[in-house]
TORZA-704630 format. One record per residue (C-alpha): x, y, z. Coordinates in Angstrom, 1 decimal. Each point is the difference from the previous one (the first is absolute). Layout:
+--------+--------+--------+
:      u :      v :      w :
+--------+--------+--------+
:      X :      Y :      Z :
...
+--------+--------+--------+
This chain:
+--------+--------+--------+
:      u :      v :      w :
+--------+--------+--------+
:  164.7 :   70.0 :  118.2 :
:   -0.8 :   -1.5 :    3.4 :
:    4.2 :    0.1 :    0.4 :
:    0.3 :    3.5 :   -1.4 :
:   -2.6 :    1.1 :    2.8 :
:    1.9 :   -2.0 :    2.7 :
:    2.3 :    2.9 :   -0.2 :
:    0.5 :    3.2 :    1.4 :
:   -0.9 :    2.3 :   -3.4 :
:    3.2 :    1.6 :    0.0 :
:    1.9 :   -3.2 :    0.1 :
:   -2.4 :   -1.4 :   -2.7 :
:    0.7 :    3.3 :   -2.3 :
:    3.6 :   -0.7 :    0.5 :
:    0.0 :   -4.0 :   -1.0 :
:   -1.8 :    1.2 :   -2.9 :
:    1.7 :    2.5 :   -1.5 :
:    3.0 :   -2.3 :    0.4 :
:   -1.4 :   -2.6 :   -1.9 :
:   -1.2 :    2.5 :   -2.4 :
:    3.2 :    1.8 :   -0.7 :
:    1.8 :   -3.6 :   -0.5 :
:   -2.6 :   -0.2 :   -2.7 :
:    1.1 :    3.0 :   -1.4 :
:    3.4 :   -0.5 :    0.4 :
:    0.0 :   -3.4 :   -1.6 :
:    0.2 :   -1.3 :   -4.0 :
:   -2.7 :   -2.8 :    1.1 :
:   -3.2 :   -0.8 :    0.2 :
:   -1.1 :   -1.0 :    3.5 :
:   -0.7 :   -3.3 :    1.7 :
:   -3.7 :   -0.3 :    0.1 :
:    0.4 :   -0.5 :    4.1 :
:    1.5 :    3.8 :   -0.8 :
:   -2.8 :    1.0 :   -2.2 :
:   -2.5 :   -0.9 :    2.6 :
:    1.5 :    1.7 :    2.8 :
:    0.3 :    3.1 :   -2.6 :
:   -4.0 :   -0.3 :   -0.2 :
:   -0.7 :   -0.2 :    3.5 :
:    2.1 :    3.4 :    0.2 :
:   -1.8 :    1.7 :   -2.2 :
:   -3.5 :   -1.1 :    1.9 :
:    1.1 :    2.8 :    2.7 :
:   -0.5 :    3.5 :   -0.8 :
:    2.6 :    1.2 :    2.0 :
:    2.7 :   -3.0 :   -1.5 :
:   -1.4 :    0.7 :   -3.4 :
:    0.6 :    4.0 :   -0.1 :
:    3.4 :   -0.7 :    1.5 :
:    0.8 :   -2.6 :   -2.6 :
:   -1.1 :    2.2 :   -2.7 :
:    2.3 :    2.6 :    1.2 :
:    2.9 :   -2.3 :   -0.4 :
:   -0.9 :   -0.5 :   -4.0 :
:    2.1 :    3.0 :   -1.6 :
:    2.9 :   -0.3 :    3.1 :
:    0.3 :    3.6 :    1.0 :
:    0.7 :    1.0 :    3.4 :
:   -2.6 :    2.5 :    0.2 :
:   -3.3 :    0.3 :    2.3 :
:   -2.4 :   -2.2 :   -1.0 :
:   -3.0 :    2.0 :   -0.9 :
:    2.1 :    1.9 :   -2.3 :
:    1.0 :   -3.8 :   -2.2 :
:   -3.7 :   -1.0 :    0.6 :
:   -0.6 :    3.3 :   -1.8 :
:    2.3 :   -0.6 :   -2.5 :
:    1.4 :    4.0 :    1.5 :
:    3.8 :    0.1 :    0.7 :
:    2.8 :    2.1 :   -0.9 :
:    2.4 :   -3.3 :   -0.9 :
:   -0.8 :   -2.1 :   -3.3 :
:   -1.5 :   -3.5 :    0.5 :
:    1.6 :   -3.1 :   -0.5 :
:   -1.9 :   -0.8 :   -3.1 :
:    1.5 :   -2.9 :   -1.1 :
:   -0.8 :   -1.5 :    3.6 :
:   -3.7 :    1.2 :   -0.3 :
:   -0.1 :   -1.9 :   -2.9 :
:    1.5 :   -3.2 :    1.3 :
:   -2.7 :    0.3 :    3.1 :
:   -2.6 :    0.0 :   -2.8 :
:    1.4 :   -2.9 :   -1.2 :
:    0.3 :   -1.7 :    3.6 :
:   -3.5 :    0.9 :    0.3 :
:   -1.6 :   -1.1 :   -2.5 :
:    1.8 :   -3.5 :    0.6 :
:   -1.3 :    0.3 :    3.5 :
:   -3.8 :    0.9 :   -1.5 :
:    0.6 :   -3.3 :   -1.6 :
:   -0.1 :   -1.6 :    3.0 :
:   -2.5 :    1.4 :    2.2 :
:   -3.5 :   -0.6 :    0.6 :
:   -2.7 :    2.3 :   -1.0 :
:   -0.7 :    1.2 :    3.5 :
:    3.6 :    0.9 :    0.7 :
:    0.4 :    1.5 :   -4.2 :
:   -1.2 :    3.5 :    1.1 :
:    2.8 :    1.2 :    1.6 :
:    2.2 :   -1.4 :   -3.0 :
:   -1.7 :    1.3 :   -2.5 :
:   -0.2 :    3.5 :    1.3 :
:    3.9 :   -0.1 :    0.7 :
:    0.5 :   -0.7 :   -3.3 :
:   -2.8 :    2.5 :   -1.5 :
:    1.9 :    2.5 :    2.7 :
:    3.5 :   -0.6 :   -2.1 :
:   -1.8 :    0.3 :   -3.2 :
:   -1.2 :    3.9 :    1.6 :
:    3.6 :    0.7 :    0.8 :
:    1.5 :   -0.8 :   -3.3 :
:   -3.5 :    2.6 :   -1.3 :
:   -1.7 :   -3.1 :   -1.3 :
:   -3.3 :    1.6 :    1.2 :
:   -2.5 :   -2.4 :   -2.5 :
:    1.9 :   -3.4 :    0.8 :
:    0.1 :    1.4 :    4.0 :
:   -4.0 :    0.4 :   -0.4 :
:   -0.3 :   -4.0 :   -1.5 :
:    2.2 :   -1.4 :    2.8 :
:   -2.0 :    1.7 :    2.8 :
:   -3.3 :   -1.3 :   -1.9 :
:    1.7 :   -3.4 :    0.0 :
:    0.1 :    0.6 :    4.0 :
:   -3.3 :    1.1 :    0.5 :
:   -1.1 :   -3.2 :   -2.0 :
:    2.0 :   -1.9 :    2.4 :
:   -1.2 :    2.3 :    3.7 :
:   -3.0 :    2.3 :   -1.2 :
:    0.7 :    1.6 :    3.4 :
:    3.4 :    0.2 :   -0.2 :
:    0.8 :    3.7 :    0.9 :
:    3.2 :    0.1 :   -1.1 :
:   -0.2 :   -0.5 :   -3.3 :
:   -3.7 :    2.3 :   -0.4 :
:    1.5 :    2.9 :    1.9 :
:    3.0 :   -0.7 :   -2.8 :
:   -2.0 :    0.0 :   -2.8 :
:   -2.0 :    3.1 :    1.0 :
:    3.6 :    1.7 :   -0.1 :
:    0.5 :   -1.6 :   -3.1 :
:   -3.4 :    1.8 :   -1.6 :
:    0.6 :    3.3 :    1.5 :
:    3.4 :   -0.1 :   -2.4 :
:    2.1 :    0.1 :    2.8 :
:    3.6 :    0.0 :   -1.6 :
:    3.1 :   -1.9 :    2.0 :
:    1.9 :    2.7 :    0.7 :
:    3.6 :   -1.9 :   -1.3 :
:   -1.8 :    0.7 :   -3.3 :
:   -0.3 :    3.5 :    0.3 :
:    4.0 :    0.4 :   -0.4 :
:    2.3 :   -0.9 :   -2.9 :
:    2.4 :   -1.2 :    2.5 :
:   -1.7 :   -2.6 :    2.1 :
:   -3.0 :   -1.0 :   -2.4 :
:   -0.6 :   -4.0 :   -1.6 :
:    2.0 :   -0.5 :   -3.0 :
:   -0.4 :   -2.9 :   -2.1 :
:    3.4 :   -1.2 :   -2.4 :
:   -1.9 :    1.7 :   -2.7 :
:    0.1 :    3.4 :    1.9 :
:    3.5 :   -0.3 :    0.4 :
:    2.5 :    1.7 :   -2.5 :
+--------+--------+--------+
């Protein structure tokens, strides 16, 4: 973290999202030496929100992939491989650096309209950070039944195999 905050926070946003779309764009798991850089990432809001917006790999404004609100379809099998990165990167962490994790992944879980499995990751967080904004302001979206808006339309909704024909 002390490296990540060495940097000018445009530069630091940059590094990360590179390291974060190599993820992506990779069959394997991380180095740990990766996954720990990956969690100091996610420690920055700013970092964080950016990285998240890199998860379903449209090129649309962020707040509208935050918000799960843009004309063009997720990448879902690429959300679901970031879960998956994720989770192996939760695996790693420390409880006071889990929040951030956990909340990313409970944020996937709301895309793909998971709204019950959302709420227990963001309780995980809070277990973790009880102050943790993030993931209460979240989970408060989550309770009000806030829908993702990809799962408002037949065409860019979560489909598992099963809902394939």
């Amino acid at each position: 973290m002390t490296t990540i905050r060495a940097h000018e926070p445009h530069q630091a946003a940059i590094q990360a999202s590179q390291l974060w779309t190599g993820m992506l764009d990779s069959n394997d798991f991380p180095t740990d030496e990766d996954c720990a850089t990956l969690i100091a990432n996610f420690q920055f809001p700013r970092i964080r929100d950016r990285l998240m917006a890199d998860i379903p790999g449209i090129n649309e404004p962020p707040q509208h992939v935050l918000f799960a609100q843009t004309d063009t379809a997720p990448q879902w099998s690429r959300i679901e491989w970031a879960q998956q990165l994720l989770i192996h990167v939760y695996t790693r962490t420390s409880p006071q650096h889990a929040a951030p994790i956990l909340t990313t992944i409970g944020y996937i879980n709301w895309w793909e309209g998971r709204g019950s499995k959302a709420h227990q990751y963001m309780q995980l967080a809070l277990d973790t950070d009880p102050g943790y904004r993030f993931a209460r302001l979240t989970d408060q979206m989550l309770g009000a039944g806030i829908i993702a808006g990809w799962n408002t339309n037949k065409d860019t909704a979560y489909k598992t195999r099963l809902d394939m024909p």
